[in-house]
PLY file of the C-alpha trace (Angstrom):
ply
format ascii 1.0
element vertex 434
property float x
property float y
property float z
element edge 433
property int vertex1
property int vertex2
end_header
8.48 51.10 39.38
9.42 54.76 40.55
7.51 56.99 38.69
10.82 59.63 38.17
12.81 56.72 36.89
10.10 55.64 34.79
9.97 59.72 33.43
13.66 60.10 33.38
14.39 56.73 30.96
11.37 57.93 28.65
12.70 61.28 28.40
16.53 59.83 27.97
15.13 57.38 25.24
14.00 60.37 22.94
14.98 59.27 19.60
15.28 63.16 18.46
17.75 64.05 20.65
21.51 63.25 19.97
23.52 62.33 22.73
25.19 65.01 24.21
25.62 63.38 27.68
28.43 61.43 27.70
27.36 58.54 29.65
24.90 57.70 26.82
27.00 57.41 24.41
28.15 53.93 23.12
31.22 53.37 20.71
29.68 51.40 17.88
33.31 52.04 15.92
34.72 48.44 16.24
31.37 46.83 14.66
30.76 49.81 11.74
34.41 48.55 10.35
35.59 52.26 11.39
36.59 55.07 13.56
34.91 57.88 11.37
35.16 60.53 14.56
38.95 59.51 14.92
39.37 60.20 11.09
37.68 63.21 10.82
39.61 64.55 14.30
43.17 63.08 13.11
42.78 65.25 9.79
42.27 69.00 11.63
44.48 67.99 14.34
46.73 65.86 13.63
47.67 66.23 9.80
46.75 69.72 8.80
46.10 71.70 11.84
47.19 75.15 10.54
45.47 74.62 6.87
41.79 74.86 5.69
40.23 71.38 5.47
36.80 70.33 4.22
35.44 67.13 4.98
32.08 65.24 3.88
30.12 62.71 6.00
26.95 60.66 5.80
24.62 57.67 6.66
20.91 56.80 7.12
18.90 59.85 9.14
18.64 58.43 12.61
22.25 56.64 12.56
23.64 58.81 15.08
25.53 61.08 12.69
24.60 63.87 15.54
25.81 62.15 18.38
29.28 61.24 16.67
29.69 64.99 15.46
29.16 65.85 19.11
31.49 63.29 20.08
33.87 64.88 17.41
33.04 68.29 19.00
34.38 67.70 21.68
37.84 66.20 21.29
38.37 69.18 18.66
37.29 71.20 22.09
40.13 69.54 23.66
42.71 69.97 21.34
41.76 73.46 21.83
40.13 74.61 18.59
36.78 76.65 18.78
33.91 74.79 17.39
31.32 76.06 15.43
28.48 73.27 15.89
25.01 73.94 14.45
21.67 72.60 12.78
21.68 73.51 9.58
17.68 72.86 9.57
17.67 75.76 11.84
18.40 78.08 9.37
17.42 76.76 5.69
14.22 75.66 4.34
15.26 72.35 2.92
13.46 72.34 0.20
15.19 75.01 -1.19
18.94 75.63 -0.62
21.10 77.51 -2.36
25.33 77.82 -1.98
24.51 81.65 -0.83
22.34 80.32 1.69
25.03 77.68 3.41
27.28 80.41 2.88
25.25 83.05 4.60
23.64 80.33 7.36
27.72 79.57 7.84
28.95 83.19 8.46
26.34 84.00 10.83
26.71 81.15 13.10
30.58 81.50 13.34
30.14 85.47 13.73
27.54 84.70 16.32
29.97 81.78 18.14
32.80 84.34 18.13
30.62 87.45 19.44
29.92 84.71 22.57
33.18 84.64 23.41
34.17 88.33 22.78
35.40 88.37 19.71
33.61 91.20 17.71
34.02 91.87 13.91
31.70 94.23 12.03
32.69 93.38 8.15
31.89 96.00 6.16
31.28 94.49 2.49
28.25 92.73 5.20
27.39 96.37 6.49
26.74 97.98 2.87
24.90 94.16 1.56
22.64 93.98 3.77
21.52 97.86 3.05
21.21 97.18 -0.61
19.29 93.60 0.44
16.70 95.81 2.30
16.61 98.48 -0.09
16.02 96.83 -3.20
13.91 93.44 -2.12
11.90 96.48 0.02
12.02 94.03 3.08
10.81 95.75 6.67
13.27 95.01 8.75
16.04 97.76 10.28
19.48 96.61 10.02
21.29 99.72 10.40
24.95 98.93 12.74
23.94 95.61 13.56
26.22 93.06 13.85
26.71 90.10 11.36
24.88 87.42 12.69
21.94 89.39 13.81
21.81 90.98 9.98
22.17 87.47 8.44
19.75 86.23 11.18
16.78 89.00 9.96
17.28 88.66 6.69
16.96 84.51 6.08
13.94 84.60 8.91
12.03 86.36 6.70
13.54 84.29 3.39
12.82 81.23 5.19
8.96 82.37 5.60
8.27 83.26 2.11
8.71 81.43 -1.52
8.63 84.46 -3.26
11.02 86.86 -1.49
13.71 83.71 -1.11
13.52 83.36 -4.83
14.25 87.03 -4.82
17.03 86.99 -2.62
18.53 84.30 -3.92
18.01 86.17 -7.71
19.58 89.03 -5.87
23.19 86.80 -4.22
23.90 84.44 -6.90
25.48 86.92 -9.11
27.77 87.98 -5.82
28.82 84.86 -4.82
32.56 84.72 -5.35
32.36 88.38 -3.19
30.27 86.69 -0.49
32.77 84.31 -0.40
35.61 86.38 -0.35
34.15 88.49 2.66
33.38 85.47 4.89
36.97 84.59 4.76
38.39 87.94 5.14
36.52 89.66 6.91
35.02 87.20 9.27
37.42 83.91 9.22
40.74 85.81 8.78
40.38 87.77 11.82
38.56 85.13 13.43
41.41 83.23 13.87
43.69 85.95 14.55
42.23 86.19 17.56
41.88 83.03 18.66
45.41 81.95 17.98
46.46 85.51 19.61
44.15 83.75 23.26
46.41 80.90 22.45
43.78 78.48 20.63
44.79 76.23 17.39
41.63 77.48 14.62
38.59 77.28 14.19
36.22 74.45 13.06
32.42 74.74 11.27
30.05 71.95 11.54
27.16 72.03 9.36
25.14 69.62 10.86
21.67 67.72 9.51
22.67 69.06 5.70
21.77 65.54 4.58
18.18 65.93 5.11
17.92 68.62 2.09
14.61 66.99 -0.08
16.14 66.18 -3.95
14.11 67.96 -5.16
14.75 68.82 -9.04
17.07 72.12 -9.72
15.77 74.50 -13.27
19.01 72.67 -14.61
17.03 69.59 -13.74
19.71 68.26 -11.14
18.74 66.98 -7.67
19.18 69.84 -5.24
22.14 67.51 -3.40
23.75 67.49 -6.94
23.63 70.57 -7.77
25.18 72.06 -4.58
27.80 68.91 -3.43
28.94 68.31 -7.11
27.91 71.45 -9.19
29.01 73.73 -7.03
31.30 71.66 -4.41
34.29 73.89 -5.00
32.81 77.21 -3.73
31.69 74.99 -0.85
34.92 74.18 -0.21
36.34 77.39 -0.37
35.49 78.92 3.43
39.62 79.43 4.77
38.93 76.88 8.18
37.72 73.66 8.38
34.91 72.96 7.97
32.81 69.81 8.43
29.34 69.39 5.91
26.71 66.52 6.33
25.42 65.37 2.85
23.01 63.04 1.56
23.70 59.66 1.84
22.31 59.20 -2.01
25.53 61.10 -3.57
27.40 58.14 -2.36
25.86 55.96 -4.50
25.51 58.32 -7.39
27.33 58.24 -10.71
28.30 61.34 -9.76
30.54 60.35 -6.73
34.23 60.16 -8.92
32.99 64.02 -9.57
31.95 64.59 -5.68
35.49 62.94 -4.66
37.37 65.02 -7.08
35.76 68.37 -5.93
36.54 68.39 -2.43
39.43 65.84 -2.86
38.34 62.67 -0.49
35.52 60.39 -0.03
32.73 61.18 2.13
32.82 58.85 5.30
29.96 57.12 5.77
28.15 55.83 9.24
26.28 53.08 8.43
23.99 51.51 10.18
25.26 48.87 13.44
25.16 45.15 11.33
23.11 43.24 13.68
24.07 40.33 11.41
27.31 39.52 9.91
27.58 39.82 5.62
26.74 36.11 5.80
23.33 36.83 7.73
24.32 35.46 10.95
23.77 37.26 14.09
26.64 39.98 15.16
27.08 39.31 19.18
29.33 42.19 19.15
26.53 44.48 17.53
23.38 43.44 19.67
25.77 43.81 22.64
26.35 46.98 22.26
22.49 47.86 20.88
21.42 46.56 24.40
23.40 49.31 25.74
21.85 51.85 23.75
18.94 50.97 25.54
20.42 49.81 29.15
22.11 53.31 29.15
19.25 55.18 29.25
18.02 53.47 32.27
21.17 53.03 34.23
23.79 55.55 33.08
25.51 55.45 36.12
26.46 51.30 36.12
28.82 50.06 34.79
28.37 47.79 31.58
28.01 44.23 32.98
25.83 45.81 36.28
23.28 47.29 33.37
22.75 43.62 31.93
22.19 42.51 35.92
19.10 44.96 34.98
17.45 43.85 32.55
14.38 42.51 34.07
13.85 45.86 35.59
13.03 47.04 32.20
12.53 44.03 29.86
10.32 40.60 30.80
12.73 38.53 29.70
16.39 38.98 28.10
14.93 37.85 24.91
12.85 40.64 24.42
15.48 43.34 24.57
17.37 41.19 21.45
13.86 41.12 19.77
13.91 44.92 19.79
17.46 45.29 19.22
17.18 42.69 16.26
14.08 44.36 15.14
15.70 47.84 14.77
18.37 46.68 11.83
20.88 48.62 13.64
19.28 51.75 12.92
19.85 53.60 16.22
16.77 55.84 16.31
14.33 53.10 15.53
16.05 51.36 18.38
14.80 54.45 20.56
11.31 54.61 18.81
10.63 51.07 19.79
11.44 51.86 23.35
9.48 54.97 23.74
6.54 53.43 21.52
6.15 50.78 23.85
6.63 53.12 27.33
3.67 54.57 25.70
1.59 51.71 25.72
2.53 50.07 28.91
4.62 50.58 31.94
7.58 48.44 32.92
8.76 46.00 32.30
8.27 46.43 28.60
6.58 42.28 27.77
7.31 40.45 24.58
3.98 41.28 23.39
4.04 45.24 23.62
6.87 45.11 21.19
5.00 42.73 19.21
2.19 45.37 19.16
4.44 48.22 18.25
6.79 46.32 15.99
3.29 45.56 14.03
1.86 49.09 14.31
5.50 49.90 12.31
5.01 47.38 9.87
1.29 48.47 9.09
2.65 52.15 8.69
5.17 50.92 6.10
3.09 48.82 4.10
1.00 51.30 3.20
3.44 53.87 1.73
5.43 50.86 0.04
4.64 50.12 -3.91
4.72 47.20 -6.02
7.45 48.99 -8.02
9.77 49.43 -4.88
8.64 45.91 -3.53
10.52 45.16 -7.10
13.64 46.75 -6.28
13.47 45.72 -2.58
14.01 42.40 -3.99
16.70 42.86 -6.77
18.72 44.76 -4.02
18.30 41.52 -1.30
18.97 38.94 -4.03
22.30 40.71 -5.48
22.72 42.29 -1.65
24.06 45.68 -3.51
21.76 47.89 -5.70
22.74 50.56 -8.59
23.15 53.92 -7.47
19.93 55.30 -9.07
17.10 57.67 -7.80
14.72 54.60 -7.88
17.59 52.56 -5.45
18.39 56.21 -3.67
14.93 56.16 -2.53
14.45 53.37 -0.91
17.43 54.47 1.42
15.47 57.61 1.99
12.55 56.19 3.08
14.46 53.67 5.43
12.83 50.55 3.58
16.71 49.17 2.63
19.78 49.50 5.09
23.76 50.07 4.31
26.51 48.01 6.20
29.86 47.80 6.23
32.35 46.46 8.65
35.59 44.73 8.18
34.93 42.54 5.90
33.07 44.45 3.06
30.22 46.39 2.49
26.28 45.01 1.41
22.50 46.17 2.15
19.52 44.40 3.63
16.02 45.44 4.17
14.76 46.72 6.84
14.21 43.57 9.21
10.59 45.01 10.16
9.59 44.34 6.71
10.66 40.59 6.32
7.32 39.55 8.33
5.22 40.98 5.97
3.04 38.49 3.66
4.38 40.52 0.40
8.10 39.30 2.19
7.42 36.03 2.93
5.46 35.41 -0.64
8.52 36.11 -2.19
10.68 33.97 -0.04
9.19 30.80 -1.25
9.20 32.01 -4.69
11.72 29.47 -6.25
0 1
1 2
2 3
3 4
4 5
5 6
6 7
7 8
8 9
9 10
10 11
11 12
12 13
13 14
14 15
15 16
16 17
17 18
18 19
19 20
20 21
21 22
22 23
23 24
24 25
25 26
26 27
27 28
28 29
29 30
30 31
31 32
32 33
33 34
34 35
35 36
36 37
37 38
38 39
39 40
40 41
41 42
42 43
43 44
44 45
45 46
46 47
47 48
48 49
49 50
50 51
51 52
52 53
53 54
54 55
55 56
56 57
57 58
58 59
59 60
60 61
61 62
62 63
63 64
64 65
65 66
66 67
67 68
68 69
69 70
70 71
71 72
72 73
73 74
74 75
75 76
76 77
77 78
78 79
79 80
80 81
81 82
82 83
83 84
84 85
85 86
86 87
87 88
88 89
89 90
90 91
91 92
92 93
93 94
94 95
95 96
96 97
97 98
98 99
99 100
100 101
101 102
102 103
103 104
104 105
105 106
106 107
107 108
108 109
109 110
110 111
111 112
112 113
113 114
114 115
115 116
116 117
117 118
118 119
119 120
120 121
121 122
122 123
123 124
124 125
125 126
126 127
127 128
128 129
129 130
130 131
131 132
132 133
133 134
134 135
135 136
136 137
137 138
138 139
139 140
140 141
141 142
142 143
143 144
144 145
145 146
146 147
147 148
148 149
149 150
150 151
151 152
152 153
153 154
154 155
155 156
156 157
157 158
158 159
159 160
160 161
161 162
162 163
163 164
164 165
165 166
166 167
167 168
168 169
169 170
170 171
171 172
172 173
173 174
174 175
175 176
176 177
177 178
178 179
179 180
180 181
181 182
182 183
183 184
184 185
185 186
186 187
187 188
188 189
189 190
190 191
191 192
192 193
193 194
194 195
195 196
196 197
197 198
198 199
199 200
200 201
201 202
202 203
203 204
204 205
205 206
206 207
207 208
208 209
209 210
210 211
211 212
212 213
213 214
214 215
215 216
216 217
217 218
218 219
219 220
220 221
221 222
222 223
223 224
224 225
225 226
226 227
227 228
228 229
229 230
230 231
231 232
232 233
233 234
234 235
235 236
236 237
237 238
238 239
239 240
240 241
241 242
242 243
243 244
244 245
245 246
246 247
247 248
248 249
249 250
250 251
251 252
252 253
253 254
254 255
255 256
256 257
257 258
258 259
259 260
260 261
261 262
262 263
263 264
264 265
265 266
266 267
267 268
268 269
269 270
270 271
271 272
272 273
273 274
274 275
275 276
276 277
277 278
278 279
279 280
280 281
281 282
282 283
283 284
284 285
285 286
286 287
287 288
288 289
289 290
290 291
291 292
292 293
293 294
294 295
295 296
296 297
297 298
298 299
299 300
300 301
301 302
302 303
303 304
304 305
305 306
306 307
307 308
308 309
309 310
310 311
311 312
312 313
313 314
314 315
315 316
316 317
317 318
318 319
319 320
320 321
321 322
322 323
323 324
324 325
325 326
326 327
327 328
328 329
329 330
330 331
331 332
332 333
333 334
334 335
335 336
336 337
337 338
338 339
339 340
340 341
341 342
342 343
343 344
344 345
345 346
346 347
347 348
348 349
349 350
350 351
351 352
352 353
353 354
354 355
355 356
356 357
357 358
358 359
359 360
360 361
361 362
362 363
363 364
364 365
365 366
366 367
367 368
368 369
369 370
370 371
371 372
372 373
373 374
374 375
375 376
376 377
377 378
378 379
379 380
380 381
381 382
382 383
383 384
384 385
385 386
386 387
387 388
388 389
389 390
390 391
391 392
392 393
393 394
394 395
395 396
396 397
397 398
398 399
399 400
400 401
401 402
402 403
403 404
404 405
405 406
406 407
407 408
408 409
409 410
410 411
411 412
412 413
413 414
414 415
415 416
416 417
417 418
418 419
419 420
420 421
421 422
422 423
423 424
424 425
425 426
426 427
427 428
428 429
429 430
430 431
431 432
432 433
């Protein structure tokens, strides 16, 4: 095998990276049971094009939420709105987030898309905060006629780096939220879109990407941080004047707390689940594992055409039925589909054999058993028996740790476990338990 090919498909199959190149990207849509991309689009440009929208999405980490908001990007692109796309990890230290801080993160990376493009505003409620910021928290930095983004940009750096002087500052904004919030949109979004409506553009679109991976940890209220901010304080959230598009935590969906979340921002959060590799009644999904094998086929031959990739397969696989192993193996999770791949480019060259993804498919098992309790082995089972679970913080965290798995698709809506774990002993023990 070609040594650049073999370099080129490891590199494609990074499970970190989203899919921005478009010959990558598969349409899982008809199998999840929904276009959420088409939705989310439709809403902005379609049904309320000249009015502020906010919209909520979720799913697993490693689903593909990145490459679908991407994918959403870029028909907003078309319809000729200016997107705001960004990492919201970039910016916040997840394990402590405050509104001020999406707020502030939000206003600097619109202010900074705009400056790219020409579009200069120097708001002065901004101008005089950021002097008092400096002044009173004694921070060393020299903001003096900078513009927004590179003010914002100094000032959470240094936030981001220290526990103490991030408690400070956010001491220092809470109190001034509702005027933080009334300067974004009027002296940043207002004239925003002024200007881009005046070079003949529709509005302007934020999307706060990778928001969902804020930890829960406990508020001083004693809320979970993604409580506090998505439900506590979801209407200042949804206050920014353009549409804006947040990532949340796919626990709030199953919270009791989700009539409250849904009332706030006034719709349900769509959810990407993961691709059902079987069918609600456990039998194997054709359509699913068809489309899984291009995940992986795609990498390797983006150029081909659908059918020409599967003429491939032994290039890359030993035999057919390894590739459905994997894809089988992953549960649909998309990343995991990815890991496999690159795990086992790691350990051999190509073709990838049946037992190389044996080997890593048991290295992943080994790593989960031993981070898995007897109390979660407990509520693994409840949630396989009943094939739903209660919306808990126990439940929640088996999601988080990517030991159960969400579908949905036409026909309803259930969890699984991850299929890695079902050849464990603990697994199989409990199978042949009458």
């Amino acid at each position: 095998m070609d040594a650049n090919f073999l370099r080129n498909f490891f590199k494609a199959s990074n499970p970190g990276n989203p899919v921005a190149d478009p010959r990558y990207y598969i349409d899982f849509a008809a199998v999840r049971g929904g276009d959420i991309v088409r939705e989310l689009a439709r809403t902005i440009i379609d049904l309320s094009p000249d009015e502020a929208t906010t919209q909520l999405m979720t799913g697993h980490i490693g689903s593909g939420k990145s490459t679908e908001l991407l994918q959403l990007r870029e028909r907003l692109q078309k319809a000729n709105f200016h997107v705001v796309y960004f990492d919201s990890g970039q910016d916040l230290e997840m394990a402590d987030v405050e509104v001020t801080d999406i707020l502030l993160v939000m206003a600097r990376q619109i202010s900074a898309s705009l400056e790219q493009i020409g579009i200069n505003v120097r708001p002065t409620y901004f101008q005089r905060l950021f002097r008092s910021i400096v002044d009173t928290l004694q921070m060393p930095i020299e903001i003096s006629d900078v513009s927004l983004s590179v003010g914002i940009a100094q000032i959470t750096a240094q936030s981001k780096e220290s526990t103490n002087l991030r408690s400070q500052l956010h001491q220092y904004l809470e109190p001034r939220t509702k005027y933080i919030l009334d300067a974004i949109n009027s002296e940043l979004i207002a004239p925003g879109i002024a200007q881009l409506k005046a070079r003949g553009q529709q509005g302007l679109v934020a999307i706060a990407d990778n928001l969902e991976k804020m930890l829960p940890n406990p508020k001083p209220n004693g809320r979970s941080q993604p409580e506090y901010l998505f439900v506590d304080r979801g209407e200042q959230l949804k206050r920014l004047d353009c549409h804006v598009i947040y990532t949340i935590p796919l626990e709030l969906v199953f919270s009791n707390d989700l009539p409250i979340l849904m009332n706030r921002f006034g719709l349900r959060p769509r959810v990407l689940t993961m691709v059902p590799v079987k069918t609600i009644d456990g039998e194997v999904n054709p359509d699913s594992m068809a489309k899984l094998q291009q995940v992986v086929m795609a990498r390797a031959y983006p150029d081909l055409s659908v059918g020409d990739r599967l003429d491939r397969i032994p290039d890359i696989f030993d035999t057919p039925a390894t590739l459905n192993r994997l894809c089988a193996a992953s549960g649909g999770h998309i990343r995991n589909v990815l890991r496999y791949v690159s795990g086992c480019l790691r350990k051999q060259g190509l073709p990838i054999t049946q037992e190389t993804l044996e080997q890593e498919l048991r290295d992943e098992r080994n790593e989960l058993l031993g981070i898995i309790d007897g109390a979660e082995w407990q509520l693994l089972f409840q949630a396989v028996k009943a094939r739903n679970f209660q919306g808990n913080d126990e439940y929640n965290s088996l999601l988080r740790k990517l030991f159960l798995y969400e579908y949905r698709d036409n026909r309803g809506r259930w969890v699984d476990i991850n299929p890695v774990l079902t050849e464990t002993e603990v697994y199989q023990q409990w199978m042949k338990t009458p």
